[in-house]
N, C-alpha and C positions, 0 to 999 in steps of 0.2 A: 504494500500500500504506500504511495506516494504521500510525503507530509502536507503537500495542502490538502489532500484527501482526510485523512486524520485531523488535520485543524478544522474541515469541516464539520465532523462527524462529533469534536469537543464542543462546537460553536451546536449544533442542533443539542446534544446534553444539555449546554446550558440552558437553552430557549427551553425544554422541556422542563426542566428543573425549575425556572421562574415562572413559567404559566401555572405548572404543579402548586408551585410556593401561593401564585396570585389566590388560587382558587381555595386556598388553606387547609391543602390533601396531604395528607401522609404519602409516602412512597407507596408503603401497605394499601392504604385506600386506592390508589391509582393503579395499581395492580387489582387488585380487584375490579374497578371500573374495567379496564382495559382483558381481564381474564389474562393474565400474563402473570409469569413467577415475581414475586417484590426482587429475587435479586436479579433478574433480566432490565427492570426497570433501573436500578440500581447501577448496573454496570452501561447502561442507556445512558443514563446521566454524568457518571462520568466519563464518558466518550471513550468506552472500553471495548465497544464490540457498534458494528454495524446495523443499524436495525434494518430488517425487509421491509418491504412497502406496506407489507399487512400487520407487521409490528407498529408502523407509524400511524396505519389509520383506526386501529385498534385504542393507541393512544390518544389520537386526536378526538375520537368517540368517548375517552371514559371522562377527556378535560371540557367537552364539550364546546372544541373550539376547528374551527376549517382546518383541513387539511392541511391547505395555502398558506394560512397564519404558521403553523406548526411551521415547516421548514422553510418561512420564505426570512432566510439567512441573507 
């Protein structure tokens, strides 16, 4: 994986992490939203693994926020 690949991928962690924080969710709770493991969420956020496109709309469904919003980095 190429570094701006990776700086992107820390840059979506973050956006996930601050929408997650806005919405005053636990990790735990957004995994539940999302039906995803809390530490897939977890290593999501710190920009440790790639998510698939259906990991990210699963997310943007449990934060209740567009798609669009979610990764528009």
């Amino acid at each position: 994986m190429e570094d701006s690949e990776k700086v992107l991928i820390k840059q979506l962690g973050k956006r996930i992490s601050f929408f997650r924080k806005e919405k005053g969710l636990t990790q735990a709770h957004l995994s539940d939203l999302a039906e995803m493991e809390e530490s897939a969420v977890r290593r999501i956020e710190l920009g440790k693994t790639n998510p698939t496109f259906k990991t990210l709309l699963r997310i943007s469904k449990g934060l209740e926020i567009p798609l669009k919003q979610l990764v528009d980095i």
